[in-house]
C-alpha positions as a Python dict, from the first residue, in 0.01 Angstrom:
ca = {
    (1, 'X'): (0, 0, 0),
    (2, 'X'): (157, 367, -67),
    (3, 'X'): (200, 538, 240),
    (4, 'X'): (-43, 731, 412),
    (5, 'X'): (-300, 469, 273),
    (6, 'X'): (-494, 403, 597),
    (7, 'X'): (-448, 742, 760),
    (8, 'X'): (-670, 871, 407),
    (9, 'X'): (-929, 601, 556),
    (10, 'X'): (-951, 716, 887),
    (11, 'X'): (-975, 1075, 792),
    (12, 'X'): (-1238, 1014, 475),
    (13, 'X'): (-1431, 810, 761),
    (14, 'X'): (-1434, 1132, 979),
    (15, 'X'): (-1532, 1363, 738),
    (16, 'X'): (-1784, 1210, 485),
    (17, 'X'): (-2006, 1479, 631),
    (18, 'X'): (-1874, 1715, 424),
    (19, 'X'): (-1913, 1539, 120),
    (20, 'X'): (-2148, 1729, -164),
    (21, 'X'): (-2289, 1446, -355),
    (22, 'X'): (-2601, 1410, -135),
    (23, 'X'): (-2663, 1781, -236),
    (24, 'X'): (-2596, 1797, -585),
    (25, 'X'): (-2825, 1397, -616),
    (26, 'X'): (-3126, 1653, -434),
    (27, 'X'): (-3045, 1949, -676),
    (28, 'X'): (-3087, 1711, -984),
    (29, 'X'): (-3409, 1532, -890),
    (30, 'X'): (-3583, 1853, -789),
    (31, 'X'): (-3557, 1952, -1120),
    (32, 'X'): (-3716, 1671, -1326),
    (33, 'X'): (-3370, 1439, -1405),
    (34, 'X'): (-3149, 1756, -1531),
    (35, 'X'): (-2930, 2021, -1374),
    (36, 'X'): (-3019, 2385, -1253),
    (37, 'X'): (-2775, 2626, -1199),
    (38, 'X'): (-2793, 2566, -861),
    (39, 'X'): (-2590, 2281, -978),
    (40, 'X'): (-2349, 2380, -1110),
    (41, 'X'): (-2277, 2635, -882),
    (42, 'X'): (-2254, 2370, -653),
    (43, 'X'): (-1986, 2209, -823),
    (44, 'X'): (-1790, 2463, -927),
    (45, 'X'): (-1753, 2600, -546),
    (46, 'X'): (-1674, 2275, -408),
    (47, 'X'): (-1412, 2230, -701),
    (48, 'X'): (-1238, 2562, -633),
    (49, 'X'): (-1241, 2497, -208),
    (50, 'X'): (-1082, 2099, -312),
    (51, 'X'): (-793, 2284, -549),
    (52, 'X'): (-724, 2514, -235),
    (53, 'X'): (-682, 2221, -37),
    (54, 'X'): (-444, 2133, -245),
    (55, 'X'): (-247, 2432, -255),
    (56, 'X'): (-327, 2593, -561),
    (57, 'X'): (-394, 2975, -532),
    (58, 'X'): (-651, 3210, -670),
    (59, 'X'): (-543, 3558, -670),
    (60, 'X'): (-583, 3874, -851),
    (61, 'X'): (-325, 3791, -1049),
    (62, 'X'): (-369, 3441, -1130),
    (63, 'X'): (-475, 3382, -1467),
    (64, 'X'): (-719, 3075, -1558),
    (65, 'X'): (-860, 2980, -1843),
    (66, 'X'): (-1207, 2784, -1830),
    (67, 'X'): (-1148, 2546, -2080),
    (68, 'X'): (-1531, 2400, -2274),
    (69, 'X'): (-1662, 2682, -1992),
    (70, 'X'): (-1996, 2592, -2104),
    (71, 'X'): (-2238, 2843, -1953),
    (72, 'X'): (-1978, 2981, -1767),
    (73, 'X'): (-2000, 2901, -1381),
    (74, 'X'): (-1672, 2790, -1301),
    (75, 'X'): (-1496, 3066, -1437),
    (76, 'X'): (-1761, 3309, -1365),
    (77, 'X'): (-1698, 3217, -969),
    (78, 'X'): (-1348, 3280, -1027),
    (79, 'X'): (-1392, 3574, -1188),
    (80, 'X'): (-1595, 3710, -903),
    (81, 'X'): (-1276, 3645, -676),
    (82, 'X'): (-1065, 3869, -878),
    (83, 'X'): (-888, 3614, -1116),
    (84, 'X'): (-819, 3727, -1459),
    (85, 'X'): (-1039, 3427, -1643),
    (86, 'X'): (-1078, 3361, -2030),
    (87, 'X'): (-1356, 3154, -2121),
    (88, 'X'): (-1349, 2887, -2443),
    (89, 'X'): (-1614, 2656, -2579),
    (90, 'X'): (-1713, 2593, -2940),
    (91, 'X'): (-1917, 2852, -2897),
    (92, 'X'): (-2032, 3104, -2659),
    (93, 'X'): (-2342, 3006, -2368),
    (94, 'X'): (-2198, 3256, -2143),
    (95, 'X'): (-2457, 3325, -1882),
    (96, 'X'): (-2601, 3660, -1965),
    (97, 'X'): (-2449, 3932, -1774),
    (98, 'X'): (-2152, 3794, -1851),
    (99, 'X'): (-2118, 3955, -2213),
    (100, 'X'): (-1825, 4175, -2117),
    (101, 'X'): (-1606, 3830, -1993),
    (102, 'X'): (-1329, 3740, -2256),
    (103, 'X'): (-1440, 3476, -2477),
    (104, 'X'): (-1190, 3253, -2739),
    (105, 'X'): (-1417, 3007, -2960),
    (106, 'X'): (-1235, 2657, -2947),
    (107, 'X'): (-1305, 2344, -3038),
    (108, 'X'): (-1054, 2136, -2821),
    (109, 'X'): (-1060, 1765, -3080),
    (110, 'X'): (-936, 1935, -3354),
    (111, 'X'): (-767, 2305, -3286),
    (112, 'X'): (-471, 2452, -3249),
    (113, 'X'): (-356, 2500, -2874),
    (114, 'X'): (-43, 2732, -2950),
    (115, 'X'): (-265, 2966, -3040),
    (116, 'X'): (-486, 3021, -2680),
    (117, 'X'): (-216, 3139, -2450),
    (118, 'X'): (-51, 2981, -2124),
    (119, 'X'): (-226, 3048, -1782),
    (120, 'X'): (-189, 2980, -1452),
    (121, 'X'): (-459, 2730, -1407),
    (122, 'X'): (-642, 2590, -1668),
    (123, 'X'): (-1015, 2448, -1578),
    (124, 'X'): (-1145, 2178, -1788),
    (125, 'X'): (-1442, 1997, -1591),
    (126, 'X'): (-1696, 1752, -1699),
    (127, 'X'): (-1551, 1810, -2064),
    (128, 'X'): (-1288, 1503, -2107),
    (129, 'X'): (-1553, 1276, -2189),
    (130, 'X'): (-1705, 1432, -2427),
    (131, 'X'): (-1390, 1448, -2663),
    (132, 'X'): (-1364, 1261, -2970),
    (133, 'X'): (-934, 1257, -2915),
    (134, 'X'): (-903, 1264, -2554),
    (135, 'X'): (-539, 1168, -2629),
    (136, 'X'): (-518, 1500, -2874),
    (137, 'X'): (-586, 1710, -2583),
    (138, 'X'): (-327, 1515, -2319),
    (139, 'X'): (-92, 1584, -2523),
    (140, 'X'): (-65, 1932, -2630),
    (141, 'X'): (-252, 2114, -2250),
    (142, 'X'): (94, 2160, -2194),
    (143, 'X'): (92, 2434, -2435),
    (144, 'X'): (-169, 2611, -2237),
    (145, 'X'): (24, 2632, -1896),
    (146, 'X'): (269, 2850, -1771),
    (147, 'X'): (573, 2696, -1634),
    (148, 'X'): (493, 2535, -1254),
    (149, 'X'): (90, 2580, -1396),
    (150, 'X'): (-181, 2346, -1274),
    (151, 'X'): (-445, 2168, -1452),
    (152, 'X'): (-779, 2064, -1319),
    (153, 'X'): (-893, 1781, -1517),
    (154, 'X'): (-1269, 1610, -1433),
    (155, 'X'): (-1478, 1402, -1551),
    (156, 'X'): (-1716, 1101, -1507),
    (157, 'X'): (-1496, 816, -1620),
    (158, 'X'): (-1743, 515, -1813),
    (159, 'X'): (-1782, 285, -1529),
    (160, 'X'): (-1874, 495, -1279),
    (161, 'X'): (-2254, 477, -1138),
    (162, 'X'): (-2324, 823, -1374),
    (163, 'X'): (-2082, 730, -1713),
    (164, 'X'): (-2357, 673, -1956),
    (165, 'X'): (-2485, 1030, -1793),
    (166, 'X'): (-2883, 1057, -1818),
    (167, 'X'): (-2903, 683, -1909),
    (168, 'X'): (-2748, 548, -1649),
    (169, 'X'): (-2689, 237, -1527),
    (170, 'X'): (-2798, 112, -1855),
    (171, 'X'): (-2411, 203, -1948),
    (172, 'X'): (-2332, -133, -1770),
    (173, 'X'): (-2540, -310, -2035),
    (174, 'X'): (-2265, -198, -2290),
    (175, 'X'): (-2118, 67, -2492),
    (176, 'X'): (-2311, -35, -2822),
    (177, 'X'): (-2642, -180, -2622),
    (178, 'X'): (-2673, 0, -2270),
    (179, 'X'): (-2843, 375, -2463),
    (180, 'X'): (-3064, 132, -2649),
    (181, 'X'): (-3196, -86, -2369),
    (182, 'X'): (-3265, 289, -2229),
    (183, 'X'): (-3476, 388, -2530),
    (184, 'X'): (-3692, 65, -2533),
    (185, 'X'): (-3713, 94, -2166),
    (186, 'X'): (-3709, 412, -2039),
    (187, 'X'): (-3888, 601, -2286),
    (188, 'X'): (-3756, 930, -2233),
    (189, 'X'): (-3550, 1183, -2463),
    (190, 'X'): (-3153, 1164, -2398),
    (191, 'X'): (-2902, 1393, -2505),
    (192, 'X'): (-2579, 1157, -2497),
    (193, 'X'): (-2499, 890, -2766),
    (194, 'X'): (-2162, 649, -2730),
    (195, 'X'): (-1898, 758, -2968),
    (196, 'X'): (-2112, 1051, -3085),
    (197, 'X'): (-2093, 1333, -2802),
    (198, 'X'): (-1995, 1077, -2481),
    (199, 'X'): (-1697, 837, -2489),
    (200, 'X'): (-1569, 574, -2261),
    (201, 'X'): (-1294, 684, -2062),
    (202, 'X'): (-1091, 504, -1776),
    (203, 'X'): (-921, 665, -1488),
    (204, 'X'): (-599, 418, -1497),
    (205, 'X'): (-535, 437, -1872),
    (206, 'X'): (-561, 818, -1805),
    (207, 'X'): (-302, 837, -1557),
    (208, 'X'): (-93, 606, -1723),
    (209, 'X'): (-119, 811, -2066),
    (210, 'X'): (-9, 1120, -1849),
    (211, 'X'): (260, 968, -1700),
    (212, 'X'): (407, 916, -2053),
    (213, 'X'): (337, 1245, -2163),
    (214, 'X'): (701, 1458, -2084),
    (215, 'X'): (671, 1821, -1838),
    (216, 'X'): (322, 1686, -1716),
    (217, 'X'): (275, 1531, -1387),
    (218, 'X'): (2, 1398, -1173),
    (219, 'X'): (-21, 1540, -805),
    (220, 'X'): (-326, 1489, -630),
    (221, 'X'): (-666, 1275, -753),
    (222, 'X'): (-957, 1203, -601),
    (223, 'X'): (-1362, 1132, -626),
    (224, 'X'): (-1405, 1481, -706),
    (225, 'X'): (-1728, 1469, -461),
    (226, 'X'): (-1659, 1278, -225),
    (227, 'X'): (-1291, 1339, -189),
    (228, 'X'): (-1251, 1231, 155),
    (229, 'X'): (-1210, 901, 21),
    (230, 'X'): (-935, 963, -198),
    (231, 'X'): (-723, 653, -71),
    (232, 'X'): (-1018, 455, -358),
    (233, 'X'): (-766, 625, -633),
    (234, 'X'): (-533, 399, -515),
    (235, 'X'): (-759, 60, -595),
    (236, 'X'): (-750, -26, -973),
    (237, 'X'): (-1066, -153, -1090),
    (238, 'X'): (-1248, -17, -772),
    (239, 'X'): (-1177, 343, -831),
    (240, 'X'): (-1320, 290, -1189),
    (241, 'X'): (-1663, 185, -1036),
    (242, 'X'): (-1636, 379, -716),
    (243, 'X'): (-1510, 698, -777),
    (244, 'X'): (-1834, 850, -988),
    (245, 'X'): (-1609, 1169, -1110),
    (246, 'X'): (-1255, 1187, -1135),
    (247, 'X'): (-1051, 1483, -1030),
    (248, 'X'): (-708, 1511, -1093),
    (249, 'X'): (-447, 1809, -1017),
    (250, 'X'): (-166, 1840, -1293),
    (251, 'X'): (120, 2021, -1294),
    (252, 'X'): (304, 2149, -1565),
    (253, 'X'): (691, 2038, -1503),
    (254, 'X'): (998, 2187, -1689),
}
């Protein structure tokens, strides 16, 4: 076992009360299977309060980019702190009163990453999955980070209890079968096809791809809401399962 492994027990078993999942499960159902903003606020506070527990910064100066910002929560938060935050998506949802906010249209499979800056900190959350080349975007974030920058990188890897997203579990019935099972079944309208807009993605073979990727290194993951238990990162083939979204905190090395 690495070391530290059953002190991360004791404490995750001593603090599960401040876990956010039970919050963000009541958010979801109160609003007919889909998200509010409420949401995502959620998330994206309990995100930035994880990355200050592990020692990254958010200052006036500190200069993030919100990477597929979506609507713009994440950064929008930050922005409210005082960071200097650039937003890029495709295209722009930027909440409105947010049309003064810098926005760079980007589509992360297929452009060109010299061409967005370097920052600080670079957000990408609940965006990994959704990319076509997952591998494409490993391997040139680099590009994107100033020297000693940080990364935040989540996502709901496949086998967790939400990777087939709105039809889960009927994920576990199969890439190819599990969305059709939900359409026979289920009945309802879902936004996420395998291999069109949602792809299977595993927390090991991400790490692993990382550590083979030169100036990038992995410093802290965890179940990015529940990360009290972050000793289950350590558990291959449990942590897949387990871990429902993974968080990881990269650091650009030179």
């Amino acid at each position: 076992m690495p070391p530290g492994f059953w002190l991360q027990i004791q404490i995750g078993a001593n603090t599960l009360y401040g876990m956010v999942i039970h919050r963000l499960i009541l958010d979801h159902l109160r609003h007919s299977h889909g998200h509010g903003s409420q949401f995502y606020l959620l998330q994206a506070e309990d995100a930035i309060k994880l990355l200050e527990r592990w020692a990254v910064a958010f200052t006036e100066r500190t200069s993030v980019l919100d990477l597929g910002c979506g609507h713009g929560i994440f950064g929008g938060v930050l922005a409210k702190r005082g960071c200097q935050v650039t937003f890029s998506d495709q295209s722009t949802g930027l909440q409105p009163g947010m049309s003064g906010a810098r926005f760079v249209p980007f589509d992360i499979d297929r452009g060109d990453f010299s061409g967005l800056g370097e920052y600080d900190v670079v957000i990408c959350s609940n965006v990994y999955e959704h990319l076509s080349k997952p591998d494409n975007f490993l391997g040139n974030v680099r590009q994107i980070m100033k020297p000693g920058g940080r990364l935040f990188l989540s996502w709901t890897n496949w086998l967790s209890l939400w990777g087939g997203h709105e039809f889960s579990p009927f994920h576990y019935f199969g890439i190819t079968r599990g969305h059709l099972i939900y359409d026979k079944v289920v009945k309802r309208p879902r936004k996420h096809t395998p291999y069109k807009n949602l792809f299977p993605t595993y927390i090991g073979e991400t790490m692993e791809k990382i550590r083979m990727i030169p100036g990038l290194q992995v410093l802290q993951t965890a179940p990015r809401y529940y990360p009290e238990l972050a000793f289950m990162m350590h558990l291959p083939v449990i942590r897949e399962f387990l871990a429902w979204n993974c968080a990881m905190l990269i650091a650009r090395t030179d």
